[in-house]
Backbone as JSON Lines, residues from 0, in Angstrom:
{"i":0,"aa":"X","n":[-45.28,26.54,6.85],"ca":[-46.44,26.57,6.01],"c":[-45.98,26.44,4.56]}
{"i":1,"aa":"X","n":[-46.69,25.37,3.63],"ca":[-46.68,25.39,2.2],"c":[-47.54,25.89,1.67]}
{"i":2,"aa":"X","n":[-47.14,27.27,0.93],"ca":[-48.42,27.57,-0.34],"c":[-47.87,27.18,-1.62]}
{"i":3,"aa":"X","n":[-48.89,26.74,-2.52],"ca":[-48.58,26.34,-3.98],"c":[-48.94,28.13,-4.32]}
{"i":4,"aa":"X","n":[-48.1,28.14,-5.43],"ca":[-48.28,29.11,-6.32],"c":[-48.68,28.69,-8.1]}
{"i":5,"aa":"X","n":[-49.13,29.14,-8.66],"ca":[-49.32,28.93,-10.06],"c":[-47.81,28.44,-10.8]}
{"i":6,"aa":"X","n":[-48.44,27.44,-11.63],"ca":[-46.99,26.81,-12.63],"c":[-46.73,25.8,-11.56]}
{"i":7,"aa":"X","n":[-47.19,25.25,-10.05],"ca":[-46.55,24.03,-9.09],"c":[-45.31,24.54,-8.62]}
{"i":8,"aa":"X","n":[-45.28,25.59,-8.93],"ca":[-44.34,26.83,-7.66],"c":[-44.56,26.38,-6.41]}
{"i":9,"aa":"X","n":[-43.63,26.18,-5.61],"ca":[-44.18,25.7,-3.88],"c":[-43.36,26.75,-3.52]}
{"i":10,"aa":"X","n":[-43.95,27.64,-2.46],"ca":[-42.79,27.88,-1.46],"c":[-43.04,27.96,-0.06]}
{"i":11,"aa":"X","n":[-42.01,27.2,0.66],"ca":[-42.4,27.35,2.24],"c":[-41.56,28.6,3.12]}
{"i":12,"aa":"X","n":[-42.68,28.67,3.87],"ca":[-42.1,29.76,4.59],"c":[-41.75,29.34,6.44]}
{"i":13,"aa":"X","n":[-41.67,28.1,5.93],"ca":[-41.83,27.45,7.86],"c":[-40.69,27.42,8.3]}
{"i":14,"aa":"X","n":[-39.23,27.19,7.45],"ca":[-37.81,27.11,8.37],"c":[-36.8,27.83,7.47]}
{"i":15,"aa":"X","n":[-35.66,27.95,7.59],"ca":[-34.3,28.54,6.78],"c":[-33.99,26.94,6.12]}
{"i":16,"aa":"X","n":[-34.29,27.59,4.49],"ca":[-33.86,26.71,3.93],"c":[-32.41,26.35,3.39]}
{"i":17,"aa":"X","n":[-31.06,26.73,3.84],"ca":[-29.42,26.41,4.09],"c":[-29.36,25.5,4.96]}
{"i":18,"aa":"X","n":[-28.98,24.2,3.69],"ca":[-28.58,23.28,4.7],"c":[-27.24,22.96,4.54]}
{"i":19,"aa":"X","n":[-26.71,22.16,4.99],"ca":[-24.9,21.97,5.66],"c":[-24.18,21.21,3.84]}
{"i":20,"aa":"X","n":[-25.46,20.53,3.39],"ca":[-25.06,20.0,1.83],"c":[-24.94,20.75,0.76]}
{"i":21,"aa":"X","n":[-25.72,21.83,0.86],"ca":[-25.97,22.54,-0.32],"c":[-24.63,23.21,-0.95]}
{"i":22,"aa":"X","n":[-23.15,23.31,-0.32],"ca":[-22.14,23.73,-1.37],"c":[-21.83,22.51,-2.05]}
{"i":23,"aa":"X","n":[-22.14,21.17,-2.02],"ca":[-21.6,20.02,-2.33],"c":[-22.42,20.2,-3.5]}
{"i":24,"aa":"X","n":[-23.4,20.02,-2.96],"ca":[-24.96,19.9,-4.26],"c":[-24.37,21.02,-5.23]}
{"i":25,"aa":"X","n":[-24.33,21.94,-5.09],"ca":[-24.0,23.22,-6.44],"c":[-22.6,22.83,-6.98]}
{"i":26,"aa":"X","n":[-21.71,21.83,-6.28],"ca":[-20.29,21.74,-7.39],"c":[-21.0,20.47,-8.21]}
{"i":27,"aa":"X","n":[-21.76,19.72,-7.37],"ca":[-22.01,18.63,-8.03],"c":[-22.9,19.26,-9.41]}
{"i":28,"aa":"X","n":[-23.85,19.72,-9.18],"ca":[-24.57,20.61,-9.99],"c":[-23.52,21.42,-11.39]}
{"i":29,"aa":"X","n":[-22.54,22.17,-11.08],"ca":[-21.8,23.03,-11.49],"c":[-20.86,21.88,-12.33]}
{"i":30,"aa":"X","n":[-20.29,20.89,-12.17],"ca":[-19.7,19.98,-12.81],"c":[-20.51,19.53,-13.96]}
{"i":31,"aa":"X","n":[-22.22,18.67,-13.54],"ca":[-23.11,18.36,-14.64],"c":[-23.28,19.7,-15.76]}
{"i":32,"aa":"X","n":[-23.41,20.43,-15.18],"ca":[-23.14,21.76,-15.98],"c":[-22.43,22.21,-17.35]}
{"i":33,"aa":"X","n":[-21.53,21.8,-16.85],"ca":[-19.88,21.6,-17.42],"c":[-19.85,20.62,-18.92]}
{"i":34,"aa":"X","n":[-20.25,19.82,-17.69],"ca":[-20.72,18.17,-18.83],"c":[-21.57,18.68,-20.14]}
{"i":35,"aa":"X","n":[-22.78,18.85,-19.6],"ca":[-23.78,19.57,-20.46],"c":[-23.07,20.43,-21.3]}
{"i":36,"aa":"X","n":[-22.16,21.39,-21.56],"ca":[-22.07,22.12,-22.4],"c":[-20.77,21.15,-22.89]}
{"i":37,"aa":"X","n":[-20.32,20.19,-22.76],"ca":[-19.33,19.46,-23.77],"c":[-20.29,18.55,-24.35]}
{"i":38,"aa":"X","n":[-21.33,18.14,-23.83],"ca":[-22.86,17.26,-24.7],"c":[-23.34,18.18,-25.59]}
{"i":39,"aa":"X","n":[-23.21,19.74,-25.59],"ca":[-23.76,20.1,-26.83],"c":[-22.8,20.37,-27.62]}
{"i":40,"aa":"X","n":[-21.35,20.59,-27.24],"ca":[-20.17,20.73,-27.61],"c":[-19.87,19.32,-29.02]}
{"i":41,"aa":"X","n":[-20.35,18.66,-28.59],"ca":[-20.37,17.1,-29.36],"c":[-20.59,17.04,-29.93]}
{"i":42,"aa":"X","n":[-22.32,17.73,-29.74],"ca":[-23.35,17.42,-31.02],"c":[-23.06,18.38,-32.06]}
{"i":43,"aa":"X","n":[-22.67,19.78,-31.68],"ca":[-22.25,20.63,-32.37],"c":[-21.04,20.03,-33.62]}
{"i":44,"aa":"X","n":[-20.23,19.36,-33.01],"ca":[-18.7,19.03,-33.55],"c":[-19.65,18.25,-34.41]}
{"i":45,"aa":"X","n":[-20.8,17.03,-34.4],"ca":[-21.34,16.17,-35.28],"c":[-20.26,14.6,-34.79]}
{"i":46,"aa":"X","n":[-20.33,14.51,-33.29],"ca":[-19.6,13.28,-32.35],"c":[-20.6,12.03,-32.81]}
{"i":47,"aa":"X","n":[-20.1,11.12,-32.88],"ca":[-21.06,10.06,-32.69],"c":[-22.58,9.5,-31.65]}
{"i":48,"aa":"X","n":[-23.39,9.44,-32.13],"ca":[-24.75,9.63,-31.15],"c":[-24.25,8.82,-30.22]}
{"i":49,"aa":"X","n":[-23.61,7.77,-30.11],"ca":[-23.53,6.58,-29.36],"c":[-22.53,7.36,-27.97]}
{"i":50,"aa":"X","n":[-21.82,8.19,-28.64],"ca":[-20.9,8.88,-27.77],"c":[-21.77,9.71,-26.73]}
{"i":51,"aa":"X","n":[-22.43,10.63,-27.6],"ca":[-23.17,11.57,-26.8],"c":[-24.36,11.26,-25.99]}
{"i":52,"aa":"X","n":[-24.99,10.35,-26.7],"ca":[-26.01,9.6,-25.72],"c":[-25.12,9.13,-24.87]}
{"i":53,"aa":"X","n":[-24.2,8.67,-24.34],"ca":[-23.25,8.22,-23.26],"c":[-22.84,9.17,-22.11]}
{"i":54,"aa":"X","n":[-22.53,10.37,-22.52],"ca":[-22.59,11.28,-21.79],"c":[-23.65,12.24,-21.64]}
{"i":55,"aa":"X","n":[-24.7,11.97,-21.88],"ca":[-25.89,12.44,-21.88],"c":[-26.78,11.34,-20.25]}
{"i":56,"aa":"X","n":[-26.21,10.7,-20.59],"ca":[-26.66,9.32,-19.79],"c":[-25.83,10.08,-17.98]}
{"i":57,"aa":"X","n":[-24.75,10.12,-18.65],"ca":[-23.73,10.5,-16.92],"c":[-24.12,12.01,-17.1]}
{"i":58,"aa":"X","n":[-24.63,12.88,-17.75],"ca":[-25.38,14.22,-17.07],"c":[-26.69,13.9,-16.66]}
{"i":59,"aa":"X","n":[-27.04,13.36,-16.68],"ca":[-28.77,12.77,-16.26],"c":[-28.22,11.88,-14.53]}
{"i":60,"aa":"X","n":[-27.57,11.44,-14.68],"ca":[-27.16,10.77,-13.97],"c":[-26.07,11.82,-12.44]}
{"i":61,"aa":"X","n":[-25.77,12.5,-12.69],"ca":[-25.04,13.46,-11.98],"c":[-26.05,14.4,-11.77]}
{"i":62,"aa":"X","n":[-27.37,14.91,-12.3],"ca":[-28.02,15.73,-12.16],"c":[-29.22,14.77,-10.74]}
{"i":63,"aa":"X","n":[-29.51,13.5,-11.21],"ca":[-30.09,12.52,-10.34],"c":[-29.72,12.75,-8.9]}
{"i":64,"aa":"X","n":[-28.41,12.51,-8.73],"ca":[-27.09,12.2,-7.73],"c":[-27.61,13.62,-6.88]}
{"i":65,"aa":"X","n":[-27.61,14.54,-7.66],"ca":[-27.53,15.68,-6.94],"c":[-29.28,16.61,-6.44]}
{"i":66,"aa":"X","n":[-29.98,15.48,-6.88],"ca":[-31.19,15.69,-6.72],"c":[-31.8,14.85,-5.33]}
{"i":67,"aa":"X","n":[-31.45,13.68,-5.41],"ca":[-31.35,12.5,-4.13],"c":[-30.77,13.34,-2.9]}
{"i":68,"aa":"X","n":[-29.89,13.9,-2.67],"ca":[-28.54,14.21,-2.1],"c":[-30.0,15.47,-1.34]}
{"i":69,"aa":"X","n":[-30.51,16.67,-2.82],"ca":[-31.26,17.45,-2.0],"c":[-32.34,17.02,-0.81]}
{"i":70,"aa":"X","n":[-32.89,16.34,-1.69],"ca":[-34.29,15.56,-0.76],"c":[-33.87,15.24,0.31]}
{"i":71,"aa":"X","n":[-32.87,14.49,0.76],"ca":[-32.8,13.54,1.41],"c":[-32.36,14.52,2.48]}
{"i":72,"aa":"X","n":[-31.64,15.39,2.38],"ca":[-31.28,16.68,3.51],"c":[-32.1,17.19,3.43]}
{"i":73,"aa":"X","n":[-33.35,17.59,2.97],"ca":[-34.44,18.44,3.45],"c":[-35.09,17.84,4.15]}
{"i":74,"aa":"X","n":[-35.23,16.4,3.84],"ca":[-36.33,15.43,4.87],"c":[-35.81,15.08,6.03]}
{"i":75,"aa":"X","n":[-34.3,14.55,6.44],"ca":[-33.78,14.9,7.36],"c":[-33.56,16.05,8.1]}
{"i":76,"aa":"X","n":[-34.07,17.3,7.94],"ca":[-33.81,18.58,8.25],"c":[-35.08,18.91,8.91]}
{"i":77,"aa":"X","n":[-35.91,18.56,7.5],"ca":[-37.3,18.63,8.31],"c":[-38.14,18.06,9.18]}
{"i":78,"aa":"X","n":[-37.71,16.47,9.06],"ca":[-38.12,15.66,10.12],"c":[-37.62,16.0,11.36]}
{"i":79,"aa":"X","n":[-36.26,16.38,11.39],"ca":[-35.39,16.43,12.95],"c":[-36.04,17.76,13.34]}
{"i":80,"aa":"X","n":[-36.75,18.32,12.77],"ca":[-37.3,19.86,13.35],"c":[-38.56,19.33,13.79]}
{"i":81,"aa":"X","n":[-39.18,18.47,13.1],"ca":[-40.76,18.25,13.72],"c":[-40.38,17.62,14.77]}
{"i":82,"aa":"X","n":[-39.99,16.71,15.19],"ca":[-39.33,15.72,15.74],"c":[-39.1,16.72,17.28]}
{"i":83,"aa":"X","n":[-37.88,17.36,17.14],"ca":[-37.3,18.4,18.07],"c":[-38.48,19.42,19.1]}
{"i":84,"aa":"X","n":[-39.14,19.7,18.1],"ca":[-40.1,21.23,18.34],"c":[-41.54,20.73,17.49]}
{"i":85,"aa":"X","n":[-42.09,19.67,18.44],"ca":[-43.62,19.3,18.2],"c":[-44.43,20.54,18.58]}
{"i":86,"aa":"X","n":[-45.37,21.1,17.52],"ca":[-46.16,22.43,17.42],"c":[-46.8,22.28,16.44]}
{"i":87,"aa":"X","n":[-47.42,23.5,15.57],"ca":[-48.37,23.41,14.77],"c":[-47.7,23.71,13.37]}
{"i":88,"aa":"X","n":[-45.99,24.04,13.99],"ca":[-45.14,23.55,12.6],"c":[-44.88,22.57,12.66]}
{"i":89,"aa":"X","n":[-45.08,21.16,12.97],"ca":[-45.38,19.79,13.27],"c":[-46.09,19.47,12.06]}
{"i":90,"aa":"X","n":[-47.07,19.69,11.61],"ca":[-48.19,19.71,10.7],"c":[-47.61,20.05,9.27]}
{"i":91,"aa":"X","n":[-47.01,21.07,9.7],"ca":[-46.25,22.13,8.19],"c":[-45.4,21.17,7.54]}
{"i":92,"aa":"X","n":[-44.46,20.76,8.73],"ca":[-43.33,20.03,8.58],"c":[-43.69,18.87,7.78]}
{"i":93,"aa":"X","n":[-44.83,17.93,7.9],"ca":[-45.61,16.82,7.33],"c":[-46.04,17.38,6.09]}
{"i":94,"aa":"X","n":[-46.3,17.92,6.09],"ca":[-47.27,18.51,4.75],"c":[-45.99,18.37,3.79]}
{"i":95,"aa":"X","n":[-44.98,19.34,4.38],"ca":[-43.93,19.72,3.44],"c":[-43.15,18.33,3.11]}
{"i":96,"aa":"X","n":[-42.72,17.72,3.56],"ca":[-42.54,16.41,3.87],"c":[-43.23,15.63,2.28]}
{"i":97,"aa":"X","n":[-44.67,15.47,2.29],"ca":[-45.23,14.9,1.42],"c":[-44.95,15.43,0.3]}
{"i":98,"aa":"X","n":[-44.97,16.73,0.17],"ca":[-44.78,17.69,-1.27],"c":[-43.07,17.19,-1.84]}
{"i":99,"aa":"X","n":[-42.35,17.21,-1.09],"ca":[-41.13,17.12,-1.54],"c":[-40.59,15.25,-2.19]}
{"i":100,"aa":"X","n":[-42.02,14.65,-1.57],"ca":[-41.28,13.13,-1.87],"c":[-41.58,12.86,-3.2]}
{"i":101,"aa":"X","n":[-42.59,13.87,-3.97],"ca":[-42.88,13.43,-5.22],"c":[-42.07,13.57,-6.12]}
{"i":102,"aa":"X","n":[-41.14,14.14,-5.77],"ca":[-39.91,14.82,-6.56],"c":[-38.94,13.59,-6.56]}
{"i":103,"aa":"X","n":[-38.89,12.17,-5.58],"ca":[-37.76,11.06,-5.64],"c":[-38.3,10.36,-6.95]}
């Protein structure tokens, strides 16, 4: 089941959301991270915009990477469950399904 909460808060309560990607996703995450604080590190120093817009570009871009990477294991996760165990979390599974593609 998906309830919206206020602010476009979603949270489902229909399966365990740990999937087999998610330590990859948080280094990938944890690296852009990294990045990010040498992008303000830059601007701070007074780096050339051309520079920092450049690496501003590959933290946007690593943050992307690692956003694709989520979706794409939740929809596989969630499809292979509807798929597996047709029920009236069948329905949930769809619903949730739709909510999450707006996010590609």
């Amino acid at each position: 089941m998906v309830n919206s909460y206020p602010h476009g808060r979603i949270l489902s309560l229909m399966h365990d959301h740990t999937h087999a990607s998610h330590p990859k996703i948080v280094n990938r995450l944890r690296r852009a991270g990294g990045h990010l604080q040498n992008v303000i590190a830059m601007i701070e120093e007074g780096r050339a915009c051309t520079d920092v817009a450049q690496q501003l570009h590959a933290v946007e871009r690593a943050i992307a990477a690692a956003k694709k990477a989520l979706i794409h294991e939740h929809i596989d996760h969630c499809l292979d469950g509807a798929i597996e165990a047709p029920n009236s979390k069948t329905h949930a599974s769809l619903d949730e399904f739709k909510v999450i593609t707006k996010y590609l």
